[in-house]
C-alpha positions as CSV (number, residue, x, y, z in Angstrom):
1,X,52.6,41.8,165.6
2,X,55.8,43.1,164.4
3,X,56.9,45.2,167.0
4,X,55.9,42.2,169.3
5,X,58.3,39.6,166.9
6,X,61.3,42.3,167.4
7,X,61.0,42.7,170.9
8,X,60.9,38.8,171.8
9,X,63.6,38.0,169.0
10,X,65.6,40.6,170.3
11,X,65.2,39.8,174.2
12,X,66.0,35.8,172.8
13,X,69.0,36.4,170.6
14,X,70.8,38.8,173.3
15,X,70.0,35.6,176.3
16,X,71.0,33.1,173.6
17,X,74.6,35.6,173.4
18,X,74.7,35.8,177.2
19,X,74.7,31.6,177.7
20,X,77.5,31.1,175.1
21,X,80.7,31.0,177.0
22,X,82.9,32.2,174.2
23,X,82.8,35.8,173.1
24,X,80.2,36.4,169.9
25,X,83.2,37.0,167.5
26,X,83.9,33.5,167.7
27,X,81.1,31.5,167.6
28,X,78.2,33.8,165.6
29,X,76.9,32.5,162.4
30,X,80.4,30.2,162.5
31,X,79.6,27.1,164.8
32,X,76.7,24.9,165.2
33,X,75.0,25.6,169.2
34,X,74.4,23.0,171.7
35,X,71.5,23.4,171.8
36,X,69.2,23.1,168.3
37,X,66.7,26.1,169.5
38,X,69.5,28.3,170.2
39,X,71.2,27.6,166.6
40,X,67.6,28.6,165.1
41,X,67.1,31.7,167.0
42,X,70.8,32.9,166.5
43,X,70.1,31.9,162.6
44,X,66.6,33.7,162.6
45,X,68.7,37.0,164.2
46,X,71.8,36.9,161.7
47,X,68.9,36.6,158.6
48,X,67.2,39.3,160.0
49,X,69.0,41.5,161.8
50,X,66.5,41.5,164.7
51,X,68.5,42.2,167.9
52,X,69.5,45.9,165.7
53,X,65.9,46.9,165.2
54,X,63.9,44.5,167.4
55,X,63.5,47.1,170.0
56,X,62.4,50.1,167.4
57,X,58.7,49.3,166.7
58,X,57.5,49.0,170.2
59,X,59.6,51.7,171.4
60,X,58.4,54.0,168.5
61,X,54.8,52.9,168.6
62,X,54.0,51.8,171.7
63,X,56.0,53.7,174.5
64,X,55.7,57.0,172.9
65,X,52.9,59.6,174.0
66,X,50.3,60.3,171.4
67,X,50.3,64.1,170.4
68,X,48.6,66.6,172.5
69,X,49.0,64.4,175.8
70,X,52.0,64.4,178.2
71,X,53.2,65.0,181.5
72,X,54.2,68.5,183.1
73,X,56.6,68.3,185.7
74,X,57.3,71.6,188.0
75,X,59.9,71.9,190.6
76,X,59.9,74.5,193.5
77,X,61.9,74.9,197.0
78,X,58.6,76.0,198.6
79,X,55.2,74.0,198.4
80,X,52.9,74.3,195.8
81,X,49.2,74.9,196.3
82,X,47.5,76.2,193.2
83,X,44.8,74.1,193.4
84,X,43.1,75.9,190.3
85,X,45.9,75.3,187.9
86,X,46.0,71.5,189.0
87,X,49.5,72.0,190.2
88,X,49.6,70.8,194.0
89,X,52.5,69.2,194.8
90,X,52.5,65.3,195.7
91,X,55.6,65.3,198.5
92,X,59.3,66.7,198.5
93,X,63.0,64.8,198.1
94,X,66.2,66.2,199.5
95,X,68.4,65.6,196.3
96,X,71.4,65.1,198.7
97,X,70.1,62.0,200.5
98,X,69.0,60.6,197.3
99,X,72.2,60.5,196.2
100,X,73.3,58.8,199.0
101,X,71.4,56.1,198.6
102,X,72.1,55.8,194.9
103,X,75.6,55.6,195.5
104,X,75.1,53.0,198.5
105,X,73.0,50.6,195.7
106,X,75.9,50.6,193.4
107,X,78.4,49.9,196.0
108,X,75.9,47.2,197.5
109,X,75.6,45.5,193.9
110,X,80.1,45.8,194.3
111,X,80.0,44.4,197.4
112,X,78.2,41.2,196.6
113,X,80.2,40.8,193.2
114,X,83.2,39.9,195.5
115,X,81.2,37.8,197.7
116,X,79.1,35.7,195.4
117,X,82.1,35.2,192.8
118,X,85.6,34.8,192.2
119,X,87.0,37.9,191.4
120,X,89.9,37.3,193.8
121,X,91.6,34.7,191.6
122,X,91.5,36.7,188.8
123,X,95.0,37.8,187.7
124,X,93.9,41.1,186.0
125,X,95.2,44.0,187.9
126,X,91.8,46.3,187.3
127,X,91.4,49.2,189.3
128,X,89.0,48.1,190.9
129,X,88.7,44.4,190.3
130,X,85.3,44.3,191.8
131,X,84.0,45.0,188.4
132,X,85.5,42.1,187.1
133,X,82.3,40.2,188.9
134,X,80.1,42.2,185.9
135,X,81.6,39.5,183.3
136,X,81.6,36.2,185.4
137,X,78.5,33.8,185.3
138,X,76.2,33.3,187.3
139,X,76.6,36.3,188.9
140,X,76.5,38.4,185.8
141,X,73.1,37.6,184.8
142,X,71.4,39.6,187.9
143,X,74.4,42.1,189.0
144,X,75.0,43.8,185.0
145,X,70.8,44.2,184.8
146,X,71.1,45.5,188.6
147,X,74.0,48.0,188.0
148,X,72.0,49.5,184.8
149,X,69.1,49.9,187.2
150,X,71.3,51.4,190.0
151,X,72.6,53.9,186.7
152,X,69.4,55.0,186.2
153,X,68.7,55.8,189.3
154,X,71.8,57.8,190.0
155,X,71.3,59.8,186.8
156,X,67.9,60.8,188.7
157,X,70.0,61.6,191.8
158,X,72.2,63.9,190.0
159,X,69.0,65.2,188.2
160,X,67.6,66.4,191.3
161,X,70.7,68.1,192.6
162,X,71.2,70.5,188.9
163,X,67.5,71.2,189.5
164,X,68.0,72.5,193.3
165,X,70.7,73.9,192.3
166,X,69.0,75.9,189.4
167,X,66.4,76.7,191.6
168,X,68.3,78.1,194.4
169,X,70.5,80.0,192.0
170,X,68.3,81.3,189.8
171,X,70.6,80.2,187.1
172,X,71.6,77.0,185.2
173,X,74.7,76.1,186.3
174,X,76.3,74.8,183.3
175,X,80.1,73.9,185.2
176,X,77.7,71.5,187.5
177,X,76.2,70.0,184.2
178,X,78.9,69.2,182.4
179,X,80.8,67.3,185.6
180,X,77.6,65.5,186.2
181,X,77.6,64.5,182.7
182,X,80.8,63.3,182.7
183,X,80.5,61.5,186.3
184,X,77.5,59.8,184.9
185,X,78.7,58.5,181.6
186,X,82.0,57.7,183.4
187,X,80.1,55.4,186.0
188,X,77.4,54.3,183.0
189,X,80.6,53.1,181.0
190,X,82.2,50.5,183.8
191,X,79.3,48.3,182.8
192,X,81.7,47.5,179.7
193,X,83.4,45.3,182.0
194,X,81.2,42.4,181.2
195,X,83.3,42.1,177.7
196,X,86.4,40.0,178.2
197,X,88.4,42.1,175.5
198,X,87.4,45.2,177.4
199,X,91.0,45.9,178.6
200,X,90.4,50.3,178.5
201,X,87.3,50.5,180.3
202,X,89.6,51.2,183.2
203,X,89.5,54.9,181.4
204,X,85.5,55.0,182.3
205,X,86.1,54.5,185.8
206,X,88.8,56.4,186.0
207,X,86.7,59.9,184.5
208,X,84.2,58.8,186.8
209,X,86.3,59.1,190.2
210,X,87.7,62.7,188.6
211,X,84.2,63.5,187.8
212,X,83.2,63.0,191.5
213,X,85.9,64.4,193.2
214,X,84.9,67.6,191.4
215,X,81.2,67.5,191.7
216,X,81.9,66.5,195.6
217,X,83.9,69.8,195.9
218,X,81.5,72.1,193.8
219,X,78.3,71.4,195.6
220,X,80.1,72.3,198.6
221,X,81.5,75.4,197.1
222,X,78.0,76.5,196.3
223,X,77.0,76.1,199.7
224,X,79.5,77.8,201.6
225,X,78.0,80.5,198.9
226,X,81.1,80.1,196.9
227,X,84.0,80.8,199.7
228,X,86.1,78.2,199.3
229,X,85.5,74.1,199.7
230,X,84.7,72.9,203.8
231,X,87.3,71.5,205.7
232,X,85.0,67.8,205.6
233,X,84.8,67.9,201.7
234,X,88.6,68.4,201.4
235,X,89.0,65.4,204.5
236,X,86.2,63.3,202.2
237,X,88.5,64.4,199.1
238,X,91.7,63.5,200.3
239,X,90.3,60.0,201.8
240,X,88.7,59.0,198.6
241,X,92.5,59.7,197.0
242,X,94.6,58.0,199.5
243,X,92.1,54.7,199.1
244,X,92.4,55.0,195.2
245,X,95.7,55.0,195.5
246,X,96.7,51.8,197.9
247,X,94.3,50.1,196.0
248,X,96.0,51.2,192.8
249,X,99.0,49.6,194.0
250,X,98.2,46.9,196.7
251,X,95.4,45.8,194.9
252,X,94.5,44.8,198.6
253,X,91.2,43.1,198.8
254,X,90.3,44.6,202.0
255,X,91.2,48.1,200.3
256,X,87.8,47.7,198.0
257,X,85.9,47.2,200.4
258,X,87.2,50.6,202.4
259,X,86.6,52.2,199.1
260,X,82.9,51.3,198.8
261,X,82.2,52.3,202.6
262,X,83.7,55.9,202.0
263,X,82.3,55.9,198.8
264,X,78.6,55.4,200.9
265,X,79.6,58.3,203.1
266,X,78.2,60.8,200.2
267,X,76.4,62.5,202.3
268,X,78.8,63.3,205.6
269,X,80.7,65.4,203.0
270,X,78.1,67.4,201.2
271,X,75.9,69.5,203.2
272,X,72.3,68.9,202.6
273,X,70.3,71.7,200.5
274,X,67.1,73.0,200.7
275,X,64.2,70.2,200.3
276,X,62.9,70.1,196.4
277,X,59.0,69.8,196.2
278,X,57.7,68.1,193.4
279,X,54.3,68.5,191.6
280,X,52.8,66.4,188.2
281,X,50.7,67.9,186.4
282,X,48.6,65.3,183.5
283,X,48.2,67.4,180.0
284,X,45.4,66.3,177.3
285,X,43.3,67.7,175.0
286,X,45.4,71.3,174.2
287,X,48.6,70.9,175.5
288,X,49.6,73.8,174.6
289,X,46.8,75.8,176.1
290,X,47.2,73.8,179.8
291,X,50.5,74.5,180.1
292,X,50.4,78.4,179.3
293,X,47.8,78.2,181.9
294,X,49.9,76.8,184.6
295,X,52.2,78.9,183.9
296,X,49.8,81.7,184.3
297,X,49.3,80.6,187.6
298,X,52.8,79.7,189.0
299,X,55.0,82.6,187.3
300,X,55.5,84.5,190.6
301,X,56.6,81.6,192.2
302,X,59.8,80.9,191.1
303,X,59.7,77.7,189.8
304,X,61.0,74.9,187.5
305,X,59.0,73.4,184.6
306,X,59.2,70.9,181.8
């Protein structure tokens, strides 16, 4: 009951926060609501603190595996087939084409943001004042939740390309890592432009076009086998600048629209690697025991588990 009172008071109090046309500074605990139903629920919240800790008790209790169950995934760049281990794989993704398509939802979820609002008008030079969309109602209430989404799913992308990577190298490659990391929290950050006051958030964005410059021109290092970046990364490179840069200063509308496209045309400028099979693998009873069993079976294989 209580975890099911912190999720719903939560999920209530952060709507009631979204409606209010002021920002929260203003109007929390301080003015009387429009609506009687919001005041009590905004009351009930400030009492109790429920949109802190709301989420805890059904994350904690409720989402979490119960000891000596889980999931084993294992990774390989050749098919899987040990049928005795339980560890046949269910398909393959090229990590490259994923990412593509990643990349094209966020730039969809940009493009409507200057079609189904008024970004436009707005005097506020952002970089890329498509974002500006993220904080203007009604489009905010299905293009913030749809960009988290499109986050998520680009953190899997990038997931998928360290893992090929590691695989194909036989080693983690920690340079790759940490620019992924930063591309991702750079791109996971812009969702800060829903706040009105939120005048540096420009910085996020601006790590996150850095970050991908540099992961655009190491995966292709690695797969000229590290002799120098191809002629259509540097072309892809160069474009990407030249676009960032009119826009920067023209703040022509037609400009971020020429930025999304080449921002869509991931995959043109890295090559795409070898396919990445994938295989699940349900634990229960002894863990412990299943997994140093699968291992057992899939050690000469060269593969990656977790």
């Amino acid at each position: 009951c209580v975890s099911w009172y912190g999720m719903g008071m939560a999920a209530t109090a952060m709507l009631v926060m979204i409606l209010q046309p002021e920002p929260k500074v203003e109007w929390y605990l301080k003015k009387d609501l429009a609506s009687s139903a919001q005041h009590i629920a905004i009351y009930v919240d400030g009492f109790t603190g429920t949109s802190a800790w709301g989420w805890l008790p059904i994350m904690l209790f409720r989402l979490i595996m119960p000891s000596g169950c889980g999931v084993r995934f294992t990774f390989s760049l050749k098919g899987l087939n040990c049928i005795k281990h339980g560890l046949e794989d269910q398909g393959c993704v090229i990590p490259e084409v994923w990412m593509q398509r990643c990349l094209q939802i966020v730039a969809l979820i940009m493009a409507m943001g200057g079609v189904f609002s008024h970004v436009w008008e707005f005097a506020n030079d952002s970089e890329i004042r498509l974002f500006l969309a993220l904080r203007e109602k009604p489009f905010a209430y299905f293009g913030a939740p749809a960009y988290l989404c499109a986050c998520g799913i680009v953190l899997i992308g990038l997931s998928l390309q360290l893992v090929q990577r590691h695989l194909k190298e036989s080693a983690f490659p920690k340079r790759l890592a940490a620019t992924a990391a930063v591309l991702f929290l750079g791109l996971f950050g812009c969702i800060l432009y829903i706040l009105d006051r939120a005048d540096w958030v420009w910085i996020c964005f601006v790590a996150f076009q850095l970050a991908y410059f540099a992961w655009v021109a190491e995966l292709d290092w690695y797969a000229r086998g590290r002799a120098g970046v191809g002629p259509y990364a540097v072309v892809y490179i160069l474009t990407g600048v030249a676009i960032f840069a009119l826009t920067v200063v023209t703040h022509f509308w037609a400009l971020y629209y020429a930025y999304l496209v080449w921002l869509c045309l991931y995959g043109h400028a890295v090559p795409d690697g070898p396919r990445v099979y994938i295989a699940s693998h349900l634990l229960e009873g002894n863990a412990e025991d299943e997994s140093s069993s699968a291992d057992a079976g899939i050690r000469s294989r060269g593969v990656l588990s977790f």
